[in-house]
N, C-alpha and C positions, 0 to 999 in steps of 0.2 A: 123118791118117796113111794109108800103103797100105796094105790089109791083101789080102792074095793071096788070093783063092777059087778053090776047081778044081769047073770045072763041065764037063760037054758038053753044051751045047746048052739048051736049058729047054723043060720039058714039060708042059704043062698036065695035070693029073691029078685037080683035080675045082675048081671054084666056088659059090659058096650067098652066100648075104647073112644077116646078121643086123642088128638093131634095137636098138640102146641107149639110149635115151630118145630123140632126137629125128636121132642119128647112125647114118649107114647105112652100111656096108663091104661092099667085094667082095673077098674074100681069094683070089689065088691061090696054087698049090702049086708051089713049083718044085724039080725035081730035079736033085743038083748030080753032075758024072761027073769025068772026070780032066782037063779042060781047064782049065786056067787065066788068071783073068782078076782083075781090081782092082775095088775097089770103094773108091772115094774120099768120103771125110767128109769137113766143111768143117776142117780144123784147118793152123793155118798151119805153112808152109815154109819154112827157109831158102834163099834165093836165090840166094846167095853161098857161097861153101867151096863143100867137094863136093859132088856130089852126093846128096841123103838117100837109101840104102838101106833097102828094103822090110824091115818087120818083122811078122814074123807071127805071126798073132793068134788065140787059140782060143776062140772061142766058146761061150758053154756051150749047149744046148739051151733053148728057151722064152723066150731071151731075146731084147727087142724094141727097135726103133730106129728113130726117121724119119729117112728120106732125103731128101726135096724134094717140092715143091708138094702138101704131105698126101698123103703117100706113106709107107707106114709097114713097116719088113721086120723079120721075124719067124723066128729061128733053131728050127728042133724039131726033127730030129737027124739024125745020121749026114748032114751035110753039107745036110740041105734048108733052102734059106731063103725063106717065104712070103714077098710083095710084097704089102701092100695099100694099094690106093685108096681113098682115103676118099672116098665117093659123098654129099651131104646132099639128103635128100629135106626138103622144106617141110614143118615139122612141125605140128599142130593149132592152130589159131588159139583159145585162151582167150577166154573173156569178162572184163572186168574190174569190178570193182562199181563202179568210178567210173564207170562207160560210157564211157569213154574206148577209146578204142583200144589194142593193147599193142603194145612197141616192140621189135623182133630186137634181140635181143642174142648178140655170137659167146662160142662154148664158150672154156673153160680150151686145149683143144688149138689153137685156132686156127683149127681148117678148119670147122666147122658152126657153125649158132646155133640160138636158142632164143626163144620169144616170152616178155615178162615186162611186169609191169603195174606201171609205174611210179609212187614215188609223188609224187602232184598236189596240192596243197591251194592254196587260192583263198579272197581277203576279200574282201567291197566294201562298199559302202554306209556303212550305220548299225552296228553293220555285220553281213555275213550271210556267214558261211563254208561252207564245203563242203571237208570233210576229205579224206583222203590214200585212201578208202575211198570216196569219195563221199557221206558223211551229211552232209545241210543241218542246218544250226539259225542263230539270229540271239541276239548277245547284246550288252546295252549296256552294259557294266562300263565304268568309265573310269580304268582303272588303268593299269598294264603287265603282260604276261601272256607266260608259253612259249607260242611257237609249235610249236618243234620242241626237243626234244634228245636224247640218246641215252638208251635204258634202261640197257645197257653202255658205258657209257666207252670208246670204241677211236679218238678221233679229240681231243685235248688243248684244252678250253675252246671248245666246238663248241655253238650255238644260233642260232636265231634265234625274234625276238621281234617284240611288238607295241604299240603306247604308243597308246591311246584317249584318246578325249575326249569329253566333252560336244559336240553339234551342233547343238542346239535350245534354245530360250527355256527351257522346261522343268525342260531339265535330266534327260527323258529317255532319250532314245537317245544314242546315241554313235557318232563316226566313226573311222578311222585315221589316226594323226597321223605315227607316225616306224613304220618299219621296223628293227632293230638288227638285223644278221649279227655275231657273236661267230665267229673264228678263230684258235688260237693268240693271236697278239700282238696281234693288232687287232679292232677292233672298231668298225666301220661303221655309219653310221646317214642313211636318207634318213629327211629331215623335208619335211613341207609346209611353205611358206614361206606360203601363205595358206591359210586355211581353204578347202575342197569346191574346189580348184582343182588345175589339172593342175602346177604351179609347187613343185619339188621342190629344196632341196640336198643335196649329200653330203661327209661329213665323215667322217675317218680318226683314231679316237683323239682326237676333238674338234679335228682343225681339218680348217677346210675344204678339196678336194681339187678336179682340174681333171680332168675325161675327156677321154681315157680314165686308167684308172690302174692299174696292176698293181703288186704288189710283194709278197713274203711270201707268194706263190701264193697272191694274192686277184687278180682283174681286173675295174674296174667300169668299165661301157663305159654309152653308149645306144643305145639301137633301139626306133625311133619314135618314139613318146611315152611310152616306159617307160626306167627306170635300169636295169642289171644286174648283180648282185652273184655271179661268176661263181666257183668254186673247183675247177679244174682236176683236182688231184689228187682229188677227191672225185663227179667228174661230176655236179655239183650247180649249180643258178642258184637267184638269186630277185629277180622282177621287182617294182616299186613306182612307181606314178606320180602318187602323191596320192589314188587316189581306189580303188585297187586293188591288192591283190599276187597273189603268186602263187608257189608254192614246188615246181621239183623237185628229187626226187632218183630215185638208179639203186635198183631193189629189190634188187639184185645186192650192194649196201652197207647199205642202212637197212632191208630187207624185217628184219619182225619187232621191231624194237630202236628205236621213235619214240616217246614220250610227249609231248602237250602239248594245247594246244585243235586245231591239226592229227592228233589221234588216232594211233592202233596203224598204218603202212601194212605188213599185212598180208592186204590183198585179202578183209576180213570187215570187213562193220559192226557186230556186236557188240561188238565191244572199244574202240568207239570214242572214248568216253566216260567212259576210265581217268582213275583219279584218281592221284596222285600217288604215293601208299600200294600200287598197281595193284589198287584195287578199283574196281568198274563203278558208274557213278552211273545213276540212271534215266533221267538225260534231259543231254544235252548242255551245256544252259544253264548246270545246275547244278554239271557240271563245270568249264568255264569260268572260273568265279568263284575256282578251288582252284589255278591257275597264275598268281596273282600272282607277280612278283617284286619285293624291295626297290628303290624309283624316290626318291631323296633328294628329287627337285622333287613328289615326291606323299606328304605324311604321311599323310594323310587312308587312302594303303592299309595292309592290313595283310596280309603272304601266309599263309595259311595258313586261315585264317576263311571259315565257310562262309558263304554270302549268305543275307541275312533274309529275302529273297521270291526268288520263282523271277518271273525275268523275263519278262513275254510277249512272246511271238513273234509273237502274231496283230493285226491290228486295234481297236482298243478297241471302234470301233463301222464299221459299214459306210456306205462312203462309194462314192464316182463315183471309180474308179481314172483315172492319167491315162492317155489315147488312145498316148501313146508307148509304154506296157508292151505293147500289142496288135501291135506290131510284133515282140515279141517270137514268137508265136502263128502270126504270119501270113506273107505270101508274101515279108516281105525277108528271113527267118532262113529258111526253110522248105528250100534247101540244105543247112542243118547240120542239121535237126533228129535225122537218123537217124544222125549222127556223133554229137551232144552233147543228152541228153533236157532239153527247155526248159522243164518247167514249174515247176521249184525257181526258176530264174531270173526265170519271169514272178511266183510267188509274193512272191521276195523287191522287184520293181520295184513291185507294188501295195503293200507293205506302207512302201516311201519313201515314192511318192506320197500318201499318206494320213497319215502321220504328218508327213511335214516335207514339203508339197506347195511351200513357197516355198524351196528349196534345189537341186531341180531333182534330186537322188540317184536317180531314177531312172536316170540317164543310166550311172549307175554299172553298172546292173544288165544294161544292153544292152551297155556298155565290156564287160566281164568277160565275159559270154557268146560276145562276138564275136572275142576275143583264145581263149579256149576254142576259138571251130571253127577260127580261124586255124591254131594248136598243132596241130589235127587235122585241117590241109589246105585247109579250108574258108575264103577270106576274103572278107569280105562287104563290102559299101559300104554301111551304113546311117545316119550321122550327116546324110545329105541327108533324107532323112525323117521325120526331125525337126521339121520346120520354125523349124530353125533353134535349138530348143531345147539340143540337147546339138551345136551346131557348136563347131568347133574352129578357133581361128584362129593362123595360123602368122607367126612373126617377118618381114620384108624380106628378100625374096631368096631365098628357101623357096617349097614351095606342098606342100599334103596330097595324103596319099593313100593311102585303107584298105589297099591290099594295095603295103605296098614291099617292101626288102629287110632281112633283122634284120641286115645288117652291109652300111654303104653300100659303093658300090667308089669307092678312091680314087685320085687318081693315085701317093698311096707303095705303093700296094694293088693297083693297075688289073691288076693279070696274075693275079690270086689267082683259087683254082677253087671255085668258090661252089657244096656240093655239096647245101647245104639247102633243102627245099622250103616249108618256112616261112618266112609272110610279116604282116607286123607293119603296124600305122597310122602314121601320123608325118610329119613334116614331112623332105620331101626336097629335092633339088637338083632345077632343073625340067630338063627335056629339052635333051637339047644341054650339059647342065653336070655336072660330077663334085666331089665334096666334095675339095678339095686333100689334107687328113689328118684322121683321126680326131679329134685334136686341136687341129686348125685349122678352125674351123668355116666355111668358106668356098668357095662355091661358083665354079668355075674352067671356062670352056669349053675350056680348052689347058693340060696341063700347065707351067706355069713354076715362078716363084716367088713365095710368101706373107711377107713381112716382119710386124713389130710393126703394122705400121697394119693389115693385114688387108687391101691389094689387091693384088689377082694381075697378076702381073710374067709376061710371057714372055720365053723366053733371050736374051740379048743384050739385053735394055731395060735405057735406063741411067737412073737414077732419085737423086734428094736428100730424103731423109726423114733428118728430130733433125742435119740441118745436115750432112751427111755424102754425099758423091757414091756409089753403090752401082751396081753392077751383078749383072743378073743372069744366072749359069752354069749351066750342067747339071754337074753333079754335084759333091764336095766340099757343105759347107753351103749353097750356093745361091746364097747372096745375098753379095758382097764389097762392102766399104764402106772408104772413106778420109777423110779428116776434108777439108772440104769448102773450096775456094783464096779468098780474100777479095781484089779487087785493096785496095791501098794508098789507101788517104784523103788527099785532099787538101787542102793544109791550107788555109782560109778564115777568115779572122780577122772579128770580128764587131764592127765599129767602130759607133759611134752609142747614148747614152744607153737606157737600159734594154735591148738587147740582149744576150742570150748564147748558146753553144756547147751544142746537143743533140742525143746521140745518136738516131737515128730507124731504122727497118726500112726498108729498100729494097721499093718494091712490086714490085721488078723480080728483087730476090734476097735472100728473108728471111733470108738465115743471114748476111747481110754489112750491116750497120748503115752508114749512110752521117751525116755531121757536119752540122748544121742549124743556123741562127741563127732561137732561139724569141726573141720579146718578152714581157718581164716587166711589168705596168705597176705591179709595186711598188717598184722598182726608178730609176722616174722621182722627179724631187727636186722637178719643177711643182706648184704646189697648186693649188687650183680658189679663184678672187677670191670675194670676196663680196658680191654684187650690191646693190644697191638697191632697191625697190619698185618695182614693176610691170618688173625687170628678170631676167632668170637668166640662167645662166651654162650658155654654148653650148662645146661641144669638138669638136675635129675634129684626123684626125693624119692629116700630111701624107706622101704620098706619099714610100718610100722611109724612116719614120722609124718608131721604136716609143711615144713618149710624146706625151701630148697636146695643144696647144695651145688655151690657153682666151681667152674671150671675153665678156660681156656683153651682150646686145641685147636689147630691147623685146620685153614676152611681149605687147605690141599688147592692152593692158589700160586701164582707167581708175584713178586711183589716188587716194583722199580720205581723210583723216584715218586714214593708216597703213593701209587696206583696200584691197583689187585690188577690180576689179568688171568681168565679162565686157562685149562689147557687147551691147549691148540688156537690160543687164539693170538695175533700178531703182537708184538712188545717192539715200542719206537725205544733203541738203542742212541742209534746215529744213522745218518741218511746211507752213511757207508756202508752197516753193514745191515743183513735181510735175521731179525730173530724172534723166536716163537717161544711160547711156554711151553714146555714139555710137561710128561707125568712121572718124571721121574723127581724125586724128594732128596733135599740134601739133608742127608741125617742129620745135622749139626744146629741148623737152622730151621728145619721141620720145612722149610718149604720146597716149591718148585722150583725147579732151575730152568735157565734161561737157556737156550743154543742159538745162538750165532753164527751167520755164515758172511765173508764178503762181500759185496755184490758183485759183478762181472759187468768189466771193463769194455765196449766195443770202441775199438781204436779204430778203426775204417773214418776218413774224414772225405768229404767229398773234391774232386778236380783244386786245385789252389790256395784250399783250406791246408792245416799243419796242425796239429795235438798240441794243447799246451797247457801246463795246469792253472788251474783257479781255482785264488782264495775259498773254501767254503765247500769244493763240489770235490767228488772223489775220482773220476776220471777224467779231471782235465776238461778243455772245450776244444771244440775243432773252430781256427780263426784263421780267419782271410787272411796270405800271406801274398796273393799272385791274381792275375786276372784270368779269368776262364771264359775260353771264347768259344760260342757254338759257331763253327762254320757253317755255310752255304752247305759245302757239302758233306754235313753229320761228320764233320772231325772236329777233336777240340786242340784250341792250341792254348797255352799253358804262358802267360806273358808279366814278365818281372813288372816293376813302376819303371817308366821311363823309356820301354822296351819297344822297338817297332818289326813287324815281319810282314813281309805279305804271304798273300792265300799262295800256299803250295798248288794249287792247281788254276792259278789268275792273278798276274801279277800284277793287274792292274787293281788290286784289291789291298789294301793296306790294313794290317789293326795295328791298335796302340793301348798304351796299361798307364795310367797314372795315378797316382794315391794323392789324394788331397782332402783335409780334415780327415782323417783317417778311413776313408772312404774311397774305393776302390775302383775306376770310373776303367771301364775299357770303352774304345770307339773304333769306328768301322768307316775308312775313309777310300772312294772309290774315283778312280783317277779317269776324267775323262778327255778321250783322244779326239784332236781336230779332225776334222775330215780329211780322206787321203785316199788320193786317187792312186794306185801304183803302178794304173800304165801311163802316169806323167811321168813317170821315175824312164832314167836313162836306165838300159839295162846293166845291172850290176853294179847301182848307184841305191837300192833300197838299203835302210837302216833302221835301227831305234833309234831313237831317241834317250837319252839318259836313264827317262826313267823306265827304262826296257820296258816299257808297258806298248807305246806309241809307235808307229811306224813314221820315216819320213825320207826325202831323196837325198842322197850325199854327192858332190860332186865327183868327178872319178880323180881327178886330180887334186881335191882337198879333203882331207878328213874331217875336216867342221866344214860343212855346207852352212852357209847362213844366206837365208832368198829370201821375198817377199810370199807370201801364199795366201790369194784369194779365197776367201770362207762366204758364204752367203745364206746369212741366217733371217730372224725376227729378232726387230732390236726392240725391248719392253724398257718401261720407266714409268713410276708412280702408275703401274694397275693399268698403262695404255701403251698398245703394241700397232707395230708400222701394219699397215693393211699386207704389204706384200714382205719378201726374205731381202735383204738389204745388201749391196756386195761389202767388204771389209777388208781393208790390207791387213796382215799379221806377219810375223817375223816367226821364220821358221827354220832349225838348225843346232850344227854345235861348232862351240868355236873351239880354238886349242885353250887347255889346261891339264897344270900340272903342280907335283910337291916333290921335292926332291929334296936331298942331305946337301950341304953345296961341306966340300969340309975346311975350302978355305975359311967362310962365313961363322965353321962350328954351327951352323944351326939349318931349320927347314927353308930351302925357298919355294915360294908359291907363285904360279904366275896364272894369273885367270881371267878369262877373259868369255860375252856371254853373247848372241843376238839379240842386236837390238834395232830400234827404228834410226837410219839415219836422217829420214826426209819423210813428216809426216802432213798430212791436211785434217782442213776442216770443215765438217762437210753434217747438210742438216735433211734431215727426214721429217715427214708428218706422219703425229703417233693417235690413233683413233681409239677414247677413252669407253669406259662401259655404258656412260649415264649419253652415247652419241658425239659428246664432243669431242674438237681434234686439236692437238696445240703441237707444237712445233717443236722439234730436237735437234741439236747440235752433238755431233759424234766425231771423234779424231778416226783417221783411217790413215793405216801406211803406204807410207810410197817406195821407200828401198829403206832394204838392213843391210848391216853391219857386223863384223865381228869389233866389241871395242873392248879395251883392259877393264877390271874392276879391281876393287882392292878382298883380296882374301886372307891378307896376312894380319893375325894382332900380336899383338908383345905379349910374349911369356909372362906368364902369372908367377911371384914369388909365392905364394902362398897355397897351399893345397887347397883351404877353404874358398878362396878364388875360383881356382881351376872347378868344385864342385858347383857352384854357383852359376858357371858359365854354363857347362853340361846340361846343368836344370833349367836354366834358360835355354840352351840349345832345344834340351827335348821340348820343352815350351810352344817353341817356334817350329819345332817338323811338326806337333800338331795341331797347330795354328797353321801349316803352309797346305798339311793333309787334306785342312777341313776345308781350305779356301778352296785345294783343288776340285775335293767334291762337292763343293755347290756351283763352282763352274762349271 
């Protein structure tokens, strides 16, 4: 509206400054006289019709209004209207207990602002928080727990939360597993997809979602290697990336009214520690435990329940921290240190290392610290000093790097005015390249365009992806696509036994199938013959055809009684003879032939053996026909059945050969001689004895000596022998015998006659046993011999087999007399 003011002139009539919290004004006084002029508000006009005549307007005194650029006029009477500029002088810069830095924030009016200490809360690890006031503490519950929610209710189903877990063999410490943001309708949840890994999804009301995502004034984007769950109306985010979060909000909305394991943010660490009920526990840990919430996938929790032990925070026992926490300490943080105080941080990195030294959660503690000085200006590069420990390795087509941008530039983006000086870690587009869209994850050196496949098109390229000719244009959706021209197929008929008609991919143009004649070979009706021995069955398929043509030919084998047999390999003929397959082919027969040789005969049989043949064997067998006798002295002698000889070198040594059951029995019978003194012998009265073995005295006037001759031996019976040698008469001698022809008789006479006892006694010894005892023996001893007649004649055998018979009992009996003699 116009509203007409009458002034003359304006006159400055005093200026002063005052101070209202952090707003500073220069008020002038202006004096209004009879000149009139306008003073135009923004309130709309019409255009059209006539023109809007001025309506005037009366102001009451003391009453105030802005004019433009914090320009503020001020009515106080009789026509004066003050002007002031609103001047903002830099107001005091606060400490925050988080040590954080505090953030300007502009007044209600619009033209000044004010410093305010935002609130921060921060997990990592096993895990170790640090609240919205800056109180550390570390606690291992593995339940689900408030993070945040309001003490007043002013923002409808508003929290966010925490889901642990077990991260050790143990079973005692705990890590974070899911993040939950609760807003109105929805209800957000990053999980780790693996355990202690940077590999996060996100999910809206239980299903999964794709970034970026906005909807129901929620937006979850990425930036770097963190999710962000951002709520616009609320100026609030919360960052999570497996292994860390991080919660702000403006104190301008939540200052005083937060309860949960992120505490009171109200810039006091006393109240940090609020329990539910809003009473103060003593110690962090123990409040903790009292921000369960119902989790259906954990019965095991129960909310409400105080914990049966207070958890420790410290070390159980002191150990060797790892060398990575000292970095924390030293010269790669040592830019933030006076931005962000490190030693809660290095605290909680010794206390991973020590507890879970094979999970590497240290890394955690330097992540969170350096995302910390990031937020506060400060971005560091330290995952290279590491060695390698906490690197970070980025997908194809990316490359890291500690200080990027938290919102990349894209080409739907490329002209956006990027006015924050925060800078985040993460995997970026490298130099030379721009991320096509937020939602396109692909890296592009030239604006064009991105399709389904995910490669960057510049305008004008004409391109066939999913069979469809596409090109690509600037502006409308991008990318134009028509269903892609096929020429016509031609028709080729597929003549010839098992051949048919199939469709095939063009290597020349996959979206247009071209008509192929495949061969079937089941399809063929040929069977394969059935060969012969030492023959198989060969196929070959002739040029221009699908089925086979078969054949039969020589597998060049030998072939005997239903058997193949390679060349040179042995062929059983007969045991007789030695035969082998050759390589030589009987034309007639196509095969191998066989060579033959006899075997060789060794006819050598040993001492008594004779060659003889046997059914079955081809030289015969060497069979016992004689007795083979080793002598004493390494000679053999060579003895029919029945056969008796003595040792050519000891005639007192007899052998003998008899076959009985067909078994060849030779024996060795050794003749032993009485005692014989031959200086009893008269001289030229020594003799043998019969059996030319024996020495004995001959009378000089008899040629059969027969005496009596003392012997004095040990007489044994039943295992007991005389204490002393016993004396013994024996008959000793030869008497006459003879065989002569007689021819009156026509036949042999014999006249024979032998020594013998003619006067013998009886006469007894004592015989002394093994077991001591002695018992008594009666022994015959001679007293004088005799020559007396014996009968040596029998009657002629009519019959030959007689005569053999007697023979066989002769030989019988010389080795029956042989054996008696050798055991005597």
């Amino acid at each position: 509206s116009t509203v007409p003011v009458t002034t003359s002139g304006t006159t400055l009539t005093e200026s002063f400054t005052t101070t209202s919290g952090t707003t500073s004004s220069n008020f002038t006084t202006i004096t209004t006289t009879t000149t009139t002029s306008e003073i135009t508000s923004p309130v709309s006009t019409s255009t059209s019709g006539p023109k809007a005549t001025s309506i005037a307007v009366t102001i009451p005194g003391s009453e105030s209004w802005w004019l433009c650029n914090c320009t503020k006029a001020i009515c106080i009477e009789d026509n004066k209207i003050e002007v002031i500029p609103i001047i903002c002088n830099p107001p005091p810069k606060p400490t925050c207990s988080n040590r954080l830095s505090p953030v300007p924030v502009i007044d209600e009016d619009g033209c000044c602002w004010h410093w305010e200490c935002d609130c921060y809360c921060t997990g990592w690890g096993d895990p170790h928080y640090m609240t919205f006031d800056g109180l550390y503490y570390s606690y291992q519950g593995n339940c689900t727990y408030v993070l945040v929610e309001e003490i007043t209710k002013k923002v409808d189903n508003f929290g966010v939360y925490i889901d642990n877990y077990h991260c050790d063999a143990h079973d005692e410490v705990s890590c974070p597993r899911t993040i939950i943001v609760r807003h109105e309708t929805q209800e957000v949840r990053i999980a780790t997809i693996r355990p202690n890994t940077l590999e996060v999804e996100v999910t809206v009301n239980k299903q999964v979602v794709a970034l970026p995502y906005k909807k129901f004034g929620v937006s979850i984007y990425e930036s770097g290697i963190n999710r962000v769950v951002e709520i616009p109306a609320l100026k609030m985010n919360v960052t999570y990336n497996g292994l860390s979060f991080s919660i702000r909000m403006p104190y301008s909305l939540f200052g005083n009214n937060t309860y949960g394991q992120c505490g009171t943010c109200n810039n006091k660490t006393a109240d940090d520690c609020m329990l539910p009920d809003g009473s103060i526990a003593k110690n962090c840990e123990t409040m903790a435990d009292h921000w369960q919430v119902v989790d259906p996938s954990k019965p095991q929790c129960s909310p409400g329940l105080a914990p049966t032990t207070v958890p420790s925070t410290t070390t159980p026992q002191p150990c060797k921290e790892s060398s990575i926490c000292e970095l924390i300490l030293g010269s790669v943080f040592e830019p933030c240190h006076k931005f962000v105080q490190p030693e809660k941080y290095y605290r909680a990195c010794v206390f991973d290392s020590c507890v879970l030294p094979s999970l590497d959660l240290e890394c955690s503690s330097l992540q969170i610290y350096a995302a910390t000085c990031a937020d506060q200006g400060v971005c560091l590069e330290w995952r290279s000093h590491t060695s390698g420990v906490c690197s970070y390795k980025c997908p194809p087509g990316k490359e890291y790097r500690a200080c990027g941008p938290v919102t990349e530039r894209t080409c739907k983006a490329s002209q956006q005015n990027e006015t924050s000086a925060k800078e985040v870690e993460g995997c970026f587009c490298p130099n030379g390249t721009m991320l096509y869209d937020s939602g396109v994850d692909v890296c592009v050196k030239t604006c064009g365009c991105v399709g389904v496949d995910k490669t960057p098109r510049e305008f004008g390229e004409k391109f066939t992806v999913d069979c469809q000719d596409c090109v690509c244009v600037e502006g409308g959706t991008g990318i134009v696509c028509r269903p892609h021209d096929c020429p016509k197929p031609s028709k080729n008929g597929c003549d010839g036994e098992g051949f048919y008609e199939v469709n095939e991919v063009n290597p020349e143009d996959s979206c247009c199938p071209m008509v192929t004649c495949k061969c079937n070979a089941s399809l063929c009706t040929a069977k394969a013959p059935r060969c012969s021995l030492g023959f198989e069955v060969q196929s070959h398929i002739p040029s221009g055809h699908c089925c086979p043509v078969y054949q039969c030919v020589p597998k060049r084998v030998c072939v005997h009684e239903n058997a193949e047999f390679l060349p040179n390999s042995s062929v059983f003929v007969d045991k007789c003879q030695d035969c082998f397959c050759t390589d030589k082919v009987n034309t007639s027969t196509q095969l191998n032939i066989i060579s033959c040789q006899h075997i060789p005969c060794n006819t050598y049989c040993e001492p008594g053996y004779e060659r003889q043949p046997v059914k079955g064997e081809c030289c015969g067998r060497c069979v016992q026909t004689k007795c083979a006798i080793h002598t004493a002295q390494n000679s053999n002698l060579i003895l029919s059945p029945g056969e008796f000889r003595n040792d050519p070198y000891n005639n007192c040594t007899i052998y003998s050969c008899v076959k009985l059951h067909n078994q060849f029995i030779s024996s060795t019978s050794e003749i032993t001689c009485p005692a014989f003194n031959e200086e009893s012998c008269k001289p030229g009265t020594v003799t043998f004895l019969p059996n030319g073995c024996c020495k004995t005295c001959a009378p000089l006037d008899s040629p059969t000596p027969c005496s009596v001759r003392q012997r004095r031996d040990f007489i044994v019976f039943r295992g007991c022998r005389s204490a002393d040698r016993v004396v013994m008469g024996e008959c000793e001698g030869t008497c006459g015998t003879f065989s002569m022809y007689s021819a009156e008789a026509n036949s042999m006479e014999h006249s024979c006659s032998c020594c013998r006892e003619s006067r013998s006694s009886l006469k007894e010894v004592e015989l002394k046993c093994p077991d001591g005892s002695t018992i008594s023996h009666k022994y015959v001893s001679v007293e004088s011999c005799q020559c007396q007649d014996t009968e040596c004649s029998n009657p002629q055998s009519n019959g030959l087999q007689s005569r053999e018979g007697q023979d066989k009992a002769s030989a019988l009996n010389r080795i029956k007399r042989a054996i008696s003699l050798t055991s005597k």
